[in-house]
N, C-alpha and C positions, 0 to 999 in steps of 0.2 A: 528159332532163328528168323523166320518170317518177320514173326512180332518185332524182334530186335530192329532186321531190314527195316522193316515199311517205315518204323519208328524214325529209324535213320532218314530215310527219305523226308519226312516231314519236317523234322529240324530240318534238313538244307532249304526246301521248298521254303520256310518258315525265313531261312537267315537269307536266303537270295531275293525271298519281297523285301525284307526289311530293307537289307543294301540298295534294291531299287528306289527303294520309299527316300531312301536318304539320297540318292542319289539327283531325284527327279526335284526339279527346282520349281519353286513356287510358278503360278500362273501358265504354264505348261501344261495343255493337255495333246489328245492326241488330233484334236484339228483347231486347237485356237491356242495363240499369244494374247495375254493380257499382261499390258500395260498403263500404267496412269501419269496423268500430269496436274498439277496443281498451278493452277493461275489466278491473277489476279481481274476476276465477274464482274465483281460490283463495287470495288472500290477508290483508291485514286489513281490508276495506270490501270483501269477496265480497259480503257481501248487498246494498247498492249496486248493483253489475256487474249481480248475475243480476237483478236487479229492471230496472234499464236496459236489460239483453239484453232481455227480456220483452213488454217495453212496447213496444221498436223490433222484434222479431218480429211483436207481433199488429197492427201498420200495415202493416209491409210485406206480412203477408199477406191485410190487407183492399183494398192497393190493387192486391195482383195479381190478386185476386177479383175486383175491378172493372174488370179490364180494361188495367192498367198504367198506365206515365203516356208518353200519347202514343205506344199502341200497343207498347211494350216494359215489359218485366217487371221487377221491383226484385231484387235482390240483394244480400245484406246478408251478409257474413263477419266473425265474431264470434274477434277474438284477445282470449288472458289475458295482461296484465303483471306479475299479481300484486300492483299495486302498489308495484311495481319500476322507475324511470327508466331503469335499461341496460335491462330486460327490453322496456320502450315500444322502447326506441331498436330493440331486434331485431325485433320483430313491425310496426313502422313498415315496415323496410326490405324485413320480406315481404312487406307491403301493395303498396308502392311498386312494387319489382322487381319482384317473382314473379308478384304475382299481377297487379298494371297494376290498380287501383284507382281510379273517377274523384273519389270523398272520403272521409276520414277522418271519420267523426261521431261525435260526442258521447262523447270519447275522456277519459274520465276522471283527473283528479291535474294539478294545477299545475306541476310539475316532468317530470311525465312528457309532458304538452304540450310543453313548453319545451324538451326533449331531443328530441323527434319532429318538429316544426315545420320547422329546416330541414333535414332528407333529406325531406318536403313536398314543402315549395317550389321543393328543386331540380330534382325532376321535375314541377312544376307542379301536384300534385294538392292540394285543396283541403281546408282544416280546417276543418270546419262543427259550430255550434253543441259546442263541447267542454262536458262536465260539470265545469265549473270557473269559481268566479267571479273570478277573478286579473286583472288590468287588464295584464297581456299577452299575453294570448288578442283584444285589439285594439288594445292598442299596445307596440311602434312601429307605426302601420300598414302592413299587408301586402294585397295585393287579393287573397290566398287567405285571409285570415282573417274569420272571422264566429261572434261572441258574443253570446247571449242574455242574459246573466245580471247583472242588475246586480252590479257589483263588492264584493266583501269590504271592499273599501277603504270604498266610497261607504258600503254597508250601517251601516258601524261611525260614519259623519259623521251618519250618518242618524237611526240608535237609539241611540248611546247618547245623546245629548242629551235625547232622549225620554224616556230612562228617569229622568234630572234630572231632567226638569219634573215626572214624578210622585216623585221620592224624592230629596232632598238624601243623598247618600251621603260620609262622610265620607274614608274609605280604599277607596278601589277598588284594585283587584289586576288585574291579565292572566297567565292561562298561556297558552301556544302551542307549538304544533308548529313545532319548528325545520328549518322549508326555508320555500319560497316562498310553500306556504300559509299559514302562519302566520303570517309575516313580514309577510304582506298584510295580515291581521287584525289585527294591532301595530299596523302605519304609521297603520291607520284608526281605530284606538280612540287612537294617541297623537294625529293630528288633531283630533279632538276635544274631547280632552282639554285640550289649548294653547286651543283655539277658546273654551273653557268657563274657562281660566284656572286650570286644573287640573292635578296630576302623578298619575301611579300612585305607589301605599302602597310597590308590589311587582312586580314583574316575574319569570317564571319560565317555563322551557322546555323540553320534553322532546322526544327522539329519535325521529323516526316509528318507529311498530313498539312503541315503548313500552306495557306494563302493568300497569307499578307507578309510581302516583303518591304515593305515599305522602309521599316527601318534598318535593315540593311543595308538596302538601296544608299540609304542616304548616309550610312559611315563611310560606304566605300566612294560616294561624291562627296565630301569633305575632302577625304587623304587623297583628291585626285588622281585617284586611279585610272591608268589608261589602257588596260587590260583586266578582264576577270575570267580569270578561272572558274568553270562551274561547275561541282560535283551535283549537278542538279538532273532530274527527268521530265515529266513532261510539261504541268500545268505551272512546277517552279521555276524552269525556264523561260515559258512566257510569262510568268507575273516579272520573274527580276526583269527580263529583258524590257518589257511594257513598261511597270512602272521607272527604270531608268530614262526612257526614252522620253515617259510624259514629263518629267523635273529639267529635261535638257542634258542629260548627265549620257557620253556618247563615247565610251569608250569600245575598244574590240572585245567581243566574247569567245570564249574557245569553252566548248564541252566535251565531253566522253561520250562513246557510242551508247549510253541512254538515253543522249540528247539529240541522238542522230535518228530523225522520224520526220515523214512529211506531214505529220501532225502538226509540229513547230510553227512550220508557215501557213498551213489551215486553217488553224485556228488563231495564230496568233499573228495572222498578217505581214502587212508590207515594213513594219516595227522587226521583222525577226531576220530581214536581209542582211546579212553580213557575220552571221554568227558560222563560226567554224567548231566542227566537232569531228572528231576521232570515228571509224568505224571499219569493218571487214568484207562483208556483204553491201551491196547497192542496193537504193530503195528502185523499186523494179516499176519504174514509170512503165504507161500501159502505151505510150509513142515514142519508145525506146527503138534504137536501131536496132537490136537486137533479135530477129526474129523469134527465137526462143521464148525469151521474156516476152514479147507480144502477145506469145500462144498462150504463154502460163496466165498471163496477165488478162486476159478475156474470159480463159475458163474460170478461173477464181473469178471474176465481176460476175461470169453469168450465174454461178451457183450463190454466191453470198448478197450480189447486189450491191456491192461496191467495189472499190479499187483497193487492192493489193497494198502491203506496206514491205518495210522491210522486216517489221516484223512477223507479220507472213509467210516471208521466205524463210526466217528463222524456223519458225515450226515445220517447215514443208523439209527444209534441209535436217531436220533434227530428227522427222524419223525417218527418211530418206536414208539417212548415216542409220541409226538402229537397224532397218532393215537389211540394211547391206553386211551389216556384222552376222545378225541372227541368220542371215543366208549363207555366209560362209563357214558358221558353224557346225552345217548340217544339221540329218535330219535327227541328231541325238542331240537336242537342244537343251544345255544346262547352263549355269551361273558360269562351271568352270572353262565350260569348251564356247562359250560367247566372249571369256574372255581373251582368249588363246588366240579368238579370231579378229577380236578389234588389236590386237596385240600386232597382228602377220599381217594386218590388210592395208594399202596404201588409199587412201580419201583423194580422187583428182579434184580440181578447181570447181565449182561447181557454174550452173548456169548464173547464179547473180555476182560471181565475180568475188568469192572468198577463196582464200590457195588453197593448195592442196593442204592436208593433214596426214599424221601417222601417230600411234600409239607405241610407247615401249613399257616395255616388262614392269619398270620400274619409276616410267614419268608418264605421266599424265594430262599432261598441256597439248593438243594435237596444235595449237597454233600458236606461234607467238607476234605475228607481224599484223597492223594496223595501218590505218591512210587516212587522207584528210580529206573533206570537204566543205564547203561553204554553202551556205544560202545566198543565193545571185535571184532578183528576181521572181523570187518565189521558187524558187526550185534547188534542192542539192548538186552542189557541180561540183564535179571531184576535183582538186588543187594538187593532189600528191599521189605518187603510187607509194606504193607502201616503202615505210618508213624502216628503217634500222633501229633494233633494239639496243642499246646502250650497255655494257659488259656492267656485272656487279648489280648487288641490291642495293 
């Protein structure tokens, strides 16, 4: 009878580790969170990456100052894709396997998401707040997925009609980056477009990686276009803008929030005054009225040795928002009970001026509203508070 008992006893012992084992989610241990993010080191939106590396460094090391969340320490593993899709898909699967990773955040590129996402999901690890506004970073929906950023799509329903009500424009124009980003920013400026009873003058597309716009440039001054649309980021923005400006060709620019960076006028000068782009978050000048932002904006200069971006805040508010989840889930921290908690927790406005967010059971979008601003003078100065989303796809 002993033999039988003790017997007994070990099977449960044996089936109650197992249930644990199964239970307990990758990257979890019993005093550290590991999580990783994939950006873009060293290739053409480097400055992007290390700005976002940055910003989710100096969080994670203020919450481990503070004592962690719920008694365990953050850790944050920072891979390069260069801005490369195969390259995401490899450093995914190091994330994934190697290293046992309980999420992927704020993992930059719409295509390089899209290639990452299911080796994900099929080890269950979660894709939080990615650096991309593409409307499938929440749908189709996944209950590992979760998106801050109102969409490219929505952004383009949003402002360009806006920019109608202040300018009857006769020949509008679109260039764009031919993959998913791009294509996003298309589908939503030609929504609009239809919505407004309008066509494009001109439609035109270049190769990511691309640095000669030249002949684009110059279809869309032929068709005299006096608006372009630009599904562009950083360095394509200033070449179209540049080489327009050097031929005399001078019409309005409108971009999407990848276009919105005080990089634009940085680097691309007194040429890039007048461009209007879409975005959520403010880029977080460091003579901002704001006390807040002053504070933030010093501590980031004194530890990095420069100035802040908005993509900065992006990082800093990306795992800002994780940590506030993995803290409300307690200290039985799983895949299912972090979901439960982004699920119940409400997201207030934060300090650079993106609204509030919330998550539901079944959607995925924590935000859907956007706002405009322009380059005046070298500097982003907001023109709109945020915009209304347009009913229908």
């Amino acid at each position: 009878m002993n033999l039988i008992r003790n017997t007994a006893l070990a099977l449960g012992v044996l089936a109650a580790t197992a249930s644990l084992a199964q239970a307990q989610a990758p990257g979890i241990s019993k005093n550290e969170i590991l999580i990783g993010t994939i950006l873009d080191i060293s290739g053409p939106i480097a400055a992007f990456g290390k700005q976002s590396r940055n910003g989710m460094q100096l969080r994670v090391e203020e919450i481990n100052e503070q004592g962690g969340i719920n008694g365990r320490k953050l850790k944050l593993l920072v891979e390069d894709d260069a801005y490369d899709p195969r390259k995401a898909v490899l450093v995914t699967q190091k994330l994934v396997n190697q290293d046992k990773v309980f999420a992927v955040v704020g993992h930059t590129g719409t295509a390089h998401n899209n290639a990452s996402m299911p080796i994900q999901f099929e080890k269950g690890v979660i894709n939080f707040l990615p650096i991309t506004a593409a409307r499938e970073m929440y749908e189709p929906f996944h209950k590992l997925k979760f998106s801050f950023a109102a969409t490219y799509y929505d952004q383009m329903r949003g402002g360009l009609p806006e920019l109608f009500k202040r300018k009857q424009y006769a020949k509008p124009c679109v260039i764009y980056q031919d993959d998913e980003f791009g294509l996003e920013v298309l589908r939503g400026a030609e929504w609009a477009m239809k919505s407004m009873g309008k066509e494009f003058a001109e439609k035109t597309s270049y190769k990511r990686g691309a640095t000669d716009f030249s002949s684009q440039v110059a279809r869309m001054k032929s068709s005299g276009c006096d608006l372009v649309v630009m599904g562009t980021i950083i360095r394509e923005t200033i070449g179209t803008i540049g080489e327009a400006r050097k031929t005399g060709f001078s019409p309005d620019f409108f971009g999407s929030s990848a276009s919105y960076t005080d990089l634009i006028h940085k680097l691309g000068g007194k040429a890039m005054d007048g461009l209007y782009a879409m975005h959520t978050a403010e880029q977080p000048y460091p003579d901002s009225t704001d006390d807040k932002i002053r504070f933030w904006s010093t501590k980031y200069r004194t530890k990095f040795s420069e100035e802040p971006t908005v993509f900065s805040a992006y990082g800093y508010m990306i795992i800002d928002t994780f940590a506030a989840g993995a803290r409300a889930a307690g200290q039985n921290l799983t895949t299912e009970s972090f979901l439960k908690a982004m699920e119940s927790t409400k997201f207030p406005a934060d300090m650079f001026g993106s609204p509030p967010f919330t998550f539901k059971p079944d959607y995925r979008l924590g935000n859907d509203q956007s706002r405009m601003s322009q380059i005046q003078n070298g500097r982003w100065v907001k023109v709109t508070d945020y915009l209304p989303v347009p009913k229908g796809n």
